[in-house]
C-alpha angles and dihedrals in degrees: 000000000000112000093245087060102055088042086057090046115075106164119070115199148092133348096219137015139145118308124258091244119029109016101235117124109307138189114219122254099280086223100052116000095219102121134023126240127190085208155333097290096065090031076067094037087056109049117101084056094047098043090067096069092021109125091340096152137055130191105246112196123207138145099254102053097014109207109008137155129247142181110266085189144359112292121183133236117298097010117155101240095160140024118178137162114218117257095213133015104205119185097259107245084216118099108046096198101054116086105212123205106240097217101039107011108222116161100212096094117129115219102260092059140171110277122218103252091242118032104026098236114144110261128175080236151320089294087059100052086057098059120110116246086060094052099089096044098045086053091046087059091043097051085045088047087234122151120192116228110221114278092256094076097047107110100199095040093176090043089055094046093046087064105038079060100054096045084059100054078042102068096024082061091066087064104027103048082188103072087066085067104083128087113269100182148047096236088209107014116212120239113253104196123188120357140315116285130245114260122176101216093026115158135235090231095047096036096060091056090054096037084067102025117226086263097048090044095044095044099037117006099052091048087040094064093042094062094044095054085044099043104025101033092034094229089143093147086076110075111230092234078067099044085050096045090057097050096047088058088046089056109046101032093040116125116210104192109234113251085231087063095056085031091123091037135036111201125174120262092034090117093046118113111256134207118207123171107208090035090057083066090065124109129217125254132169086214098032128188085224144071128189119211127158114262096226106002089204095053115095102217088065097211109193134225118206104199137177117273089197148341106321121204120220105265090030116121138250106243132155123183111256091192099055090199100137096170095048122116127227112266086047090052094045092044102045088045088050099056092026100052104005101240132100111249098233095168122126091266088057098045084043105100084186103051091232096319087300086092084201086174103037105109120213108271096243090212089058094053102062096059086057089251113125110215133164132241111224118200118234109231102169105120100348110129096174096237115164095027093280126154117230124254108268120216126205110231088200105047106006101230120140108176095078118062123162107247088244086163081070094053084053102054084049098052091043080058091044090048093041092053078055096236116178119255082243091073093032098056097064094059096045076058087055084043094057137076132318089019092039155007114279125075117221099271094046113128101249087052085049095046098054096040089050090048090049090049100052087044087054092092102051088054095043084057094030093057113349133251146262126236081241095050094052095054089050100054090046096045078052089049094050095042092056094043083054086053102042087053081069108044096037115005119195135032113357139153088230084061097036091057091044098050085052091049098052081034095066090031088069096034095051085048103059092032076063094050112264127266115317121246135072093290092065098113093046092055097043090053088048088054094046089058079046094062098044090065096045085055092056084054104051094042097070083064092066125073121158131066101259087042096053085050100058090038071056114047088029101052121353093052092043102048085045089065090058092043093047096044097043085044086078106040 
């Protein structure tokens, strides 16, 4: 395919599926790709839906952000602007202390696993070790006579997976060029000094990038792997220049789902590493234009949907936030994007020293406090780039003083223990009480305050279904789920899979309540119709975050046709 045309494609993925309108075999709009048409009539029919999203999007070239995509015209809220499948699935290097099946990754292996016959990976089981994607790799370690212990014996884990993962690309490469085009290199890698902060709510998929900062990983990791796979495998016949390359593309274009878009269905493969090819030309922003869901989150070829978060003006780019953090504030964002993907956040989040007016990471002036004043301590961003792992000055907006700032990195570092040792919100919840104002220093919307509300809150269901739930305790972890929707429309309005999950969560609260029965006492009836109203307008919410016909079907059967029951049934009473 000539360079111009796949500038002009976007969107990467099959050749048929079923049309738009009336499901038979389809060919995708020759402009955009984004939906399927058995011919030219319900192309037609369909058009005043399908011109919205319709070449939406260029490829802009400059020397800062290299290939990107941009707007060509306005394009409203939760538009379709791109659908691709990924060219290449790879086991994710970053969580140490999961075991992933090479051929179907799945990442429920115990330590001592099945092994491929013949090369010794770990594998669910035989028919694993025959699936595709493993085949070249398996032969490469044949034809090396290398045999893989079990994971539990390799000393550098992440080492190991890292290059199980570039060979890989590697050898994919050979058969998808494009694959050689993404970028495989910070051109001039940012610094990451000291270690990695600590962050309460911190990822696993972000967590692995900032443990090893961009520079660490680019000058030692990626070489690392290569020569274990040349020395130690004995795959000498790959030059290492090839096997770092690999995993350098592997590194920076590497997609991690989020958890929240496989947050109804869990299918094996969704914490792999994946490759796209349009999706590697996004750029990053704290507040993005872009939003990406699965297009059908049962379906094992997770094609992916990247959709509008909000009205997007014609010029604007096309961004997604490639922390997912919503609730972050700005010097954790800057800092974890410096040593994670080596560039400084400038985007109007990261200039913000009020997050927004919500000042999530403004701790209260201790001066002030005692005087029985809350006020609230502003970084000072201007100029600060965070090298050398420094914090910013902090200024009081009551009283003005600087020199003395609480040691919130401290609180941190005792809530992440807390959390580790896997204490209920329950005990947590009194000492965030001791940690706030007037005792402490954090006001009620500071981000270690939001952190641990929103994790209580996603954890509500599983111990609604775990052990059941009180009237009163219903009516708690709503009123939290409302509280940190509230909040997240003013740190990152639109479609999200912050809101998405949330939504979910306040949405099986009320409807758990009412499938129970409802609360006891004679005004039963009056608070189970309530909830029913509740849960309409959940359900306009939610809808907005489904977009493809198998996806519409499940938000149908798993929530609307449900709650209908309930309306329809308390209508009459």
């Amino acid at each position: 395919m000539a360079a111009e045309q796949q500038d002009k494609l976007l969107s990467f993925n099959a050749e048929s599926a079923p049309c738009t309108v009336c499901g038979a075999a389809g060919r995708p709009c020759g402009r955009c790709r984004l939906d399927y048409y058995c011919g030219k009539k319900h192309q037609v029919q369909d058009w005043a839906r399908h011109k919205v999203g319709c070449g939406a999007l260029e490829v802009r070239q400059d020397d800062a952000l290299g290939r990107h995509l941009v707007f060509a015209k306005d394009v409203p809220a939760g538009t379709v602007v791109l659908r691709e499948l990924p060219l290449l699935v790879v086991p994710p290097p970053w969580n140490p202390r999961m075991v992933f099946c090479v051929g179907c990754l799945s990442d429920r292996l115990p330590l001592w696993h099945p092994q491929c016959p013949l090369c010794g990976w770990p594998v669910c089981s035989p028919s694993c070790s025959r699936l595709p994607r493993h085949q070249a790799e398996c032969a490469a370690f044949q034809r090396a006579g290398f045999m893989s212990d079990v994971v539990l014996t390799w000393p550098d884990k992440e080492k190991v997976w890292t290059a199980l993962s570039a060979l890989r690309t590697h050898l994919a490469s050979e058969k998808q060029p494009l694959l050689l085009e993404m970028q495989s290199s910070h051109s001039a890698v940012l610094p990451s000094e000291g270690a990695l902060p600590t962050v309460l709510g911190l990822v696993d998929a972000v967590g692995w990038r900032c443990t090893f900062g961009a520079d660490v990983r680019q000058e030692r990791r990626w070489s690392a792997a290569a020569r274990w796979l040349r020395e130690e495998a004995g795959l000498h016949w790959i030059a290492e220049e090839d096997l770092v390359r690999a995993a350098g593309m592997n590194d920076i274009n590497g997609v991690q789902l989020n958890p929240m878009n496989a947050v109804e269905s869990l299918v094996k493969g969704k914490m792999g590493t994946f490759l796209f090819h349009a999706l590697s030309r996004v750029q990053h922003c704290c507040n993005p234009t872009g939003l990406l869901l699965c297009r059908d989150s049962k379906a094992a070829d997770l094609e992916q949907l990247l959709v509008t978060t909000r009205d997007v003006k014609a010029g604007e780019h096309l961004s997604i936030d490639y922390l997912d953090m919503a609730f972050q504030d700005a010097v954790t964002r800057r800092r974890l994007l410096r040593r994670g993907w080596s560039f400084e956040c400038r985007c109007e989040r990261c200039e913000d020293p009020t997050a927004c007016g919500v000042y999530i990471g403004s701790p209260c002036c201790p001066q002030c406090s005692e005087r029985g004043e809350q006020q609230l301590m502003v970084p000072e961003l201007a100029g600060w780039d965070g090298q050398g792992g420094g914090l910013p000055g902090y200024r009081c907006q009551g009283c003005g003083q600087t020199a003395e700032v609480p040691d919130v990195i401290a609180v941190e570092a005792e809530l992440i223990e807390m959390k580790t040792a896997m204490r209920g919100f329950g005990t947590i919840c009194p000492h965030l009480d001791e940690l706030t104002f007037p005792r402490g220093p954090l006001h009620k919307d500071h981000r270690l305050r939001l952190l641990s509300e929103l994790s209580a809150t996603l954890v509500a269901v599983v111990q609604m279904i775990g052990s059941g739930m009180g009237e009163a305790d219903v009516k708690r972890n709503v009123a939290r789920a409302e509280r940190m929707l509230h909040v997240l429309g003013k740190l990152k309005p639109g479609l999200s899979h912050h809101r998405w999950a949330l939504l979910l969560v306040k949405f099986d609260l009320l409807f758990n309540s009412l499938k129970t029965g409802g609360p006891r006492g004679p005004n039963r009836i009056r608070v189970m119709k309530e909830r029913c109203q509740e849960l309409e307008a959940v359900l306009v919410q939610l809808e907005p975050h489904y977009f493809s016909p198998p996806e519409k079907k499940h938000l149908f059967e798993t929530y609307q046709k449900p709650a209908t029951v309930f309306t329809n049934a308390l209508s009459s009473v």
